[in-house]
Structure formats: structure tokens, C-alpha cells
VOPA-562849 format. One record per atom (N, C-alpha, C, O): z, y, x; atom name; residue in three letters; residue number from 1. Coordinates in nm, 2 decimals. Atoms other than C-alpha are relative to their C-alpha. Layout:
REC      Z      Y      X  a   r   k
REC      Z      Y      X CA ala NUM
...
END
This chain:
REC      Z      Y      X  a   r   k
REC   0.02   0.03  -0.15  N unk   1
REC   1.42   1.67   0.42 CA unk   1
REC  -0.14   0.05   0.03  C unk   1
REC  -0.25   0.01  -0.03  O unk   1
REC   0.11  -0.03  -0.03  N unk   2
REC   1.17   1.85   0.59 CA unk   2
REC  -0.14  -0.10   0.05  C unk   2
REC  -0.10  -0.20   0.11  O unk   2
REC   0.09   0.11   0.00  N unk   3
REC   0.83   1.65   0.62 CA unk   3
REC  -0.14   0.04   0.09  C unk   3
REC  -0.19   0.14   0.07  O unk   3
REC   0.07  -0.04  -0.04  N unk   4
REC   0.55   1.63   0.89 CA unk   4
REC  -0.10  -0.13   0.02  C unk   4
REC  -0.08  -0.23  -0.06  O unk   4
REC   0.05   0.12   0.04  N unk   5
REC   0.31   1.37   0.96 CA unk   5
REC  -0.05  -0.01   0.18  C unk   5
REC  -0.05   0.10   0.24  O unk   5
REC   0.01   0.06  -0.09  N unk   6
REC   0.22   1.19   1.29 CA unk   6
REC  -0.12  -0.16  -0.01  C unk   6
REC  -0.13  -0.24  -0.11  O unk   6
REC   0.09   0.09   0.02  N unk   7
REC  -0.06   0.94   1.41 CA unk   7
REC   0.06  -0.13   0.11  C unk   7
REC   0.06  -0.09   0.22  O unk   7
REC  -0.02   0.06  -0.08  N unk   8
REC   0.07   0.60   1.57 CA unk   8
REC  -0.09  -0.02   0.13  C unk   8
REC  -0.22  -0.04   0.11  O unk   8
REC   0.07   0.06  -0.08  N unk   9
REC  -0.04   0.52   1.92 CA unk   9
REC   0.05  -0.12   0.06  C unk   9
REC  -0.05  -0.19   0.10  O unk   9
REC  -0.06   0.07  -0.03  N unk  10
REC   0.16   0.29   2.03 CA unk  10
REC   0.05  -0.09  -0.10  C unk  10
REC   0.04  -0.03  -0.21  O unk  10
REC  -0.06   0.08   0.06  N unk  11
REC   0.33  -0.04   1.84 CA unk  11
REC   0.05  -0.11   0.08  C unk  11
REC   0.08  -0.22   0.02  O unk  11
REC  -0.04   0.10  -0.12  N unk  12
REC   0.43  -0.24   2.16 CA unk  12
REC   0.11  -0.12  -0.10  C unk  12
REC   0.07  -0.22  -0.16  O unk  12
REC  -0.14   0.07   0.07  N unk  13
REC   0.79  -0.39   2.01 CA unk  13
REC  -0.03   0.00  -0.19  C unk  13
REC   0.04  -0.07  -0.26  O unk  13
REC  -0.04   0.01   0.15  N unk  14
REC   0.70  -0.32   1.64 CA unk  14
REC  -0.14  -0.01  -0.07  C unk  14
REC  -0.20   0.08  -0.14  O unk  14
REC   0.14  -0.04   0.05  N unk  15
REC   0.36  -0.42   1.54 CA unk  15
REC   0.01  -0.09  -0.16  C unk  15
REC  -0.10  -0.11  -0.22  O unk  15
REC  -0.02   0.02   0.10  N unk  16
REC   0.51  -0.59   1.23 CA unk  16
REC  -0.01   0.17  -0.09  C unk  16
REC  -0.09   0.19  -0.18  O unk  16
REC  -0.01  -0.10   0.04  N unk  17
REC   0.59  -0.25   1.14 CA unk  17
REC  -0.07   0.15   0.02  C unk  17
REC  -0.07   0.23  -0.07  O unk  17
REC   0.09  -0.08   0.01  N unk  18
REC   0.39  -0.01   1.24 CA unk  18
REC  -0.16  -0.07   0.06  C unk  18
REC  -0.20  -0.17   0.11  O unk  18
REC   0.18   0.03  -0.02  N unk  19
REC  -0.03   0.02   1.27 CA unk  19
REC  -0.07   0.13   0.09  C unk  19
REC  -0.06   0.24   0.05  O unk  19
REC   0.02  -0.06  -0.07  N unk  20
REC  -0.18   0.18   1.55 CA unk  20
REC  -0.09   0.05  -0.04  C unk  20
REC  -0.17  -0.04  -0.08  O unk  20
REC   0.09  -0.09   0.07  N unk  21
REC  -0.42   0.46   1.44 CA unk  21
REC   0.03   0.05  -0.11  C unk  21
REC  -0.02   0.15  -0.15  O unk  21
REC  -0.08  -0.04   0.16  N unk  22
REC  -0.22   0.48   1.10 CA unk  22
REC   0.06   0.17   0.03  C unk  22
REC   0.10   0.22   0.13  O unk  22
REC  -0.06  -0.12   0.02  N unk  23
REC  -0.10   0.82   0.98 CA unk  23
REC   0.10  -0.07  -0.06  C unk  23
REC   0.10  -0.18  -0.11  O unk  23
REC  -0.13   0.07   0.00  N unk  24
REC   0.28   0.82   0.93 CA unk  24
REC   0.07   0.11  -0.03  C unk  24
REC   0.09   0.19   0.05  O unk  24
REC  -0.09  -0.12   0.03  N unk  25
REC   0.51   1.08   0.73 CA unk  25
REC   0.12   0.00   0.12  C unk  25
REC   0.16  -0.11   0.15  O unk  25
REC  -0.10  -0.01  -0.11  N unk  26
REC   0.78   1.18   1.02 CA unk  26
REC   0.08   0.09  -0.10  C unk  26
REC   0.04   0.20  -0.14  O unk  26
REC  -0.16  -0.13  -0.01  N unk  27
REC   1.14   1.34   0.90 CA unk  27
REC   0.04   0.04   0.09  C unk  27
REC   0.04   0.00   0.21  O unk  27
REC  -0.06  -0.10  -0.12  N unk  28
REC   1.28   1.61   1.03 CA unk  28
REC   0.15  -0.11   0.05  C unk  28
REC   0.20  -0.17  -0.05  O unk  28
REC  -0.14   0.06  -0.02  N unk  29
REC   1.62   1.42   1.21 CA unk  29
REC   0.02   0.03   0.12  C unk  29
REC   0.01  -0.06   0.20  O unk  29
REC  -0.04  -0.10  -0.13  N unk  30
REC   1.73   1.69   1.50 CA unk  30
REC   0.04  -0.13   0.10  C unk  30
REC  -0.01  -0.17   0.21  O unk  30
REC  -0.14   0.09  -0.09  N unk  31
REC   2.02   1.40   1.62 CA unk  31
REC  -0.12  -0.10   0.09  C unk  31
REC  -0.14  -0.12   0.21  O unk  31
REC   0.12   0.14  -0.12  N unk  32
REC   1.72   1.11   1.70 CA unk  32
REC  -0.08   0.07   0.04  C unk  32
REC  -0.15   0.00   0.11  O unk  32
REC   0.10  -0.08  -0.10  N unk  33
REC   1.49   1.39   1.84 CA unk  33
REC   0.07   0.02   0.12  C unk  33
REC   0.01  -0.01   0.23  O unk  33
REC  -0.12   0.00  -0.12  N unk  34
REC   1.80   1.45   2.07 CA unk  34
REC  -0.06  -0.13   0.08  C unk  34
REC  -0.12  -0.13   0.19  O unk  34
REC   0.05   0.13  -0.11  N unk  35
REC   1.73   1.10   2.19 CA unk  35
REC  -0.14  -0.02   0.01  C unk  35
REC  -0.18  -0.14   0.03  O unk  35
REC   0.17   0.06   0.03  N unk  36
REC   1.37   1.11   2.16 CA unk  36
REC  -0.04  -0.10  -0.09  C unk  36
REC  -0.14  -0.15  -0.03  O unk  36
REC  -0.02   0.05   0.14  N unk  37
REC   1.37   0.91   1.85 CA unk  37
REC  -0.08   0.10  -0.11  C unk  37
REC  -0.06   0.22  -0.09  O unk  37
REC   0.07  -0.01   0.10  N unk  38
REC   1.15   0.98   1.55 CA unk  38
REC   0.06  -0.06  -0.09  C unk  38
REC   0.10  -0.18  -0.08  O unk  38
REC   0.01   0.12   0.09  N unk  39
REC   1.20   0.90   1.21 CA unk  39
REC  -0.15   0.02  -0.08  C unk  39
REC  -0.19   0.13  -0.11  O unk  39
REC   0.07   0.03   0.05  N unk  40
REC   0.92   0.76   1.03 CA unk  40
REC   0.00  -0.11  -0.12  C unk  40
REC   0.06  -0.22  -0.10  O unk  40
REC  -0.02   0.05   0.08  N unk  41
REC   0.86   0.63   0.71 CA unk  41
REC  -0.12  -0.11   0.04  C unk  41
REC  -0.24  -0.07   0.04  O unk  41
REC   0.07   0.08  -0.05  N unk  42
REC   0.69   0.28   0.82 CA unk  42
REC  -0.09  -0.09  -0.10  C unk  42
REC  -0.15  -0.04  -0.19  O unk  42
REC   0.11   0.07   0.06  N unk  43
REC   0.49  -0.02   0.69 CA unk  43
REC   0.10  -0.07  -0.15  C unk  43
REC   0.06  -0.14  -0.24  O unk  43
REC  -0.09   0.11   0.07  N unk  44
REC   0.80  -0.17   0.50 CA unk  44
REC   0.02   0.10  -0.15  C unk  44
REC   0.05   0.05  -0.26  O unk  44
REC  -0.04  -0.09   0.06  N unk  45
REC   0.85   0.18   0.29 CA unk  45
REC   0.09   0.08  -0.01  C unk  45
REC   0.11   0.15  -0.11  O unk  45
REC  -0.13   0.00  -0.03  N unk  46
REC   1.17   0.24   0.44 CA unk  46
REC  -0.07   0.11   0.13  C unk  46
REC  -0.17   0.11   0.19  O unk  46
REC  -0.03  -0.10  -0.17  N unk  47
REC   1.26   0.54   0.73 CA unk  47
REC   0.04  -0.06   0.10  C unk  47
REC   0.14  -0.12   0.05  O unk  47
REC  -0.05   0.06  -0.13  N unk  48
REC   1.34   0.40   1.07 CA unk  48
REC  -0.03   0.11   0.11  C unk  48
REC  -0.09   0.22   0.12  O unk  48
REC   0.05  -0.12  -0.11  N unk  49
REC   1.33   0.54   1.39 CA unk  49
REC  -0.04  -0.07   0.10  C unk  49
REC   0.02  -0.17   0.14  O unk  49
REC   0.06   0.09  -0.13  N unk  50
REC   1.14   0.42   1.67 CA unk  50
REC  -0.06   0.14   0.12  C unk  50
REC  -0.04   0.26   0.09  O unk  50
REC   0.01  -0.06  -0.12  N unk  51
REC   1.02   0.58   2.02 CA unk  51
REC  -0.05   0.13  -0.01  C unk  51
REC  -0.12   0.09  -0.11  O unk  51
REC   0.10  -0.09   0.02  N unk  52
REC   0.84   0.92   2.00 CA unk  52
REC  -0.09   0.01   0.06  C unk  52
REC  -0.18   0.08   0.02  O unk  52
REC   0.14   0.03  -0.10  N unk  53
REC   0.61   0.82   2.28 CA unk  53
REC  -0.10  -0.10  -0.11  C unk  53
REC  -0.22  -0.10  -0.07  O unk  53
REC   0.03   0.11   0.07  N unk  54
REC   0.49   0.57   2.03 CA unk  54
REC  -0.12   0.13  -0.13  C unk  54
REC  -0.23   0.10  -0.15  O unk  54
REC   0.08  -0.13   0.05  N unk  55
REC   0.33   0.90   1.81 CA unk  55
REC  -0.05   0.08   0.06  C unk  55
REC  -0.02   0.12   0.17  O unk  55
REC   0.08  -0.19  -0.03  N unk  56
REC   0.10   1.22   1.84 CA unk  56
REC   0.04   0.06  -0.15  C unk  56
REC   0.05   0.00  -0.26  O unk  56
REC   0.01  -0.07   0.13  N unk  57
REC   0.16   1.51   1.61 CA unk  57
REC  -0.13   0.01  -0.02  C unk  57
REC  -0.23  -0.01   0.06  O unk  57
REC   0.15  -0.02   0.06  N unk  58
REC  -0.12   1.59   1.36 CA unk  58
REC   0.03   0.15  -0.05  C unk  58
REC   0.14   0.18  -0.07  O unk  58
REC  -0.02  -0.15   0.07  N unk  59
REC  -0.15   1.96   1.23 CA unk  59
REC  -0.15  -0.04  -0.13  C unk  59
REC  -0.27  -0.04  -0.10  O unk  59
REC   0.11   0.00   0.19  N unk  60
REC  -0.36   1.90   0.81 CA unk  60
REC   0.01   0.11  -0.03  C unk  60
REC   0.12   0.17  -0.03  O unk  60
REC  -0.03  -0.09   0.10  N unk  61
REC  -0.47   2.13   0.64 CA unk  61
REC   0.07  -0.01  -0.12  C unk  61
REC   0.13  -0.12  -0.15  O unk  61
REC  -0.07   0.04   0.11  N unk  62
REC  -0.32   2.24   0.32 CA unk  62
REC  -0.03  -0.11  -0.10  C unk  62
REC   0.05  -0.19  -0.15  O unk  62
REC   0.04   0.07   0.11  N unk  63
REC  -0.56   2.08   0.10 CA unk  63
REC   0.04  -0.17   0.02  C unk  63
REC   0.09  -0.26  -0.04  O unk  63
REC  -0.05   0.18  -0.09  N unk  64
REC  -0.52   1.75   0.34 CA unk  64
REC   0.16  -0.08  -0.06  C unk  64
REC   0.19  -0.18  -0.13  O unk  64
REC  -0.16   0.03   0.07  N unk  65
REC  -0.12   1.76   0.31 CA unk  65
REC   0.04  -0.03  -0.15  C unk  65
REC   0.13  -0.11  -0.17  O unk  65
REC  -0.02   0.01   0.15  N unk  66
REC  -0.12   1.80  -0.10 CA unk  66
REC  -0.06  -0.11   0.00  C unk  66
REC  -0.02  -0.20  -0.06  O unk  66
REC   0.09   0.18   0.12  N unk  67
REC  -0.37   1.50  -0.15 CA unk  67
REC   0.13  -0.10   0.04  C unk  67
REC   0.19  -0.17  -0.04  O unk  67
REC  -0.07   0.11  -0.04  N unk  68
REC  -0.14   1.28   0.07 CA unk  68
REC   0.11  -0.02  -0.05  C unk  68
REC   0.14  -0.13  -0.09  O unk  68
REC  -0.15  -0.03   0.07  N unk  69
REC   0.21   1.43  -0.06 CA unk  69
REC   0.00  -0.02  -0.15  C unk  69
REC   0.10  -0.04  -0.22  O unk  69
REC   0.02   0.10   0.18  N unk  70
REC   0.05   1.33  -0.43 CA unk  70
REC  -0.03  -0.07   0.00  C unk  70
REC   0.03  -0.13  -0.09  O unk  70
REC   0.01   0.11   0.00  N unk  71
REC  -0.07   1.05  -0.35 CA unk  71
REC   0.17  -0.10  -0.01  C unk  71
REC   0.23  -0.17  -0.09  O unk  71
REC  -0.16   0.07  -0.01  N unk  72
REC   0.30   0.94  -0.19 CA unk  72
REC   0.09  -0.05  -0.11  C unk  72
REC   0.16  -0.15  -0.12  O unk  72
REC  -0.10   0.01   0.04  N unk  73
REC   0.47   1.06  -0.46 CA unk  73
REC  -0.06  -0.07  -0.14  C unk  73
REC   0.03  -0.09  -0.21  O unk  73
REC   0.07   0.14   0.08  N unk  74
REC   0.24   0.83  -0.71 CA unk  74
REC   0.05  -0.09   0.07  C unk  74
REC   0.17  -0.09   0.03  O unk  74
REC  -0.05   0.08   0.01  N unk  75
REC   0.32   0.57  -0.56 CA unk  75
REC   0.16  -0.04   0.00  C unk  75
REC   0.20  -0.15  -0.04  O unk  75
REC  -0.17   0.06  -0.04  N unk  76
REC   0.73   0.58  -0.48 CA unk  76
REC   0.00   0.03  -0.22  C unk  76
REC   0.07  -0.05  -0.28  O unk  76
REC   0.03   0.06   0.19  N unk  77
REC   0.62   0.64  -0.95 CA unk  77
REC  -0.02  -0.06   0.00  C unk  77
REC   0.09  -0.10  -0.05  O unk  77
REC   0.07   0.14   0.04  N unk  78
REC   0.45   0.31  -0.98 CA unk  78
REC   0.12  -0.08   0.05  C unk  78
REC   0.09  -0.20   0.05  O unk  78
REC  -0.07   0.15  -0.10  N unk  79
REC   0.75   0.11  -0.78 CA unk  79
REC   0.13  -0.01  -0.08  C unk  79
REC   0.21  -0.10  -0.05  O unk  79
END
């Protein structure tokens, strides 16, 4: 699944779950873009989909994206 990353602004209804200012992996998911729907992988470790007004895209460099996408995939090893 394609992978991009987004910065919360918003957590109105979900501030269990998300953190406002947090960076936030987004999947690609055409169907809930349809509805303006996002999915993001949230505070729980789990994908959901919540508002897209609720995000900004981010454009990282490459070096930026590799540290984060090794980091991630350390931890989903450690669990």
C-alpha cells in the first residue's frame, strides 16, 4: 500500500487518538478519499480513517522518509 505522510491539525472528535502537530503515515485508500476520508495509521497503531480537513500534506525529503520508514519498521520488529 502506497505510503505518504501528513501533519495533524485538527483532533476535535478524536483527541484520544490523534495529536495535533504529530506527523502521521497516510495510506493510499482511493474509496475514503472519495468521501474525503483519510486513512491514517493513528496513536493506537492501528489504520482508521478520520476527516481530511483534520490533516495537511507534508512533502520529506528522501533522507527524512528512509529514517522514519526505518524507524517504523523497527518498531512493528520489537512488537
Amino acid at each position: 500500500m502506497e505510503q505518504s505522510f501528513v501533519i495533524c491539525i485538527r483532533n476535535d472528535d478524536y483527541p484520544a487518538s490523534l495529536e495535533k502537530r504529530k506527523l502521521y503515515v497516510k495510506l493510499h485508500d482511493p474509496e475514503a478519499e472519495k468521501k474525503n476520508f483519510i486513512r491514517v495509521i493513528d496513536e493506537s497503531g492501528e489504520d482508521y480513517l478520520y476527516p481530511e480537513e483534520y490533516f495537511a500534506g507534508v512533502e520529506l525529503s528522501d533522507e527524512t522518509r528512509r529514517a522514519i520508514m526505518t524507524d517504523l519498521a523497527a518498531q512493528e520488529l520489537r512488537k
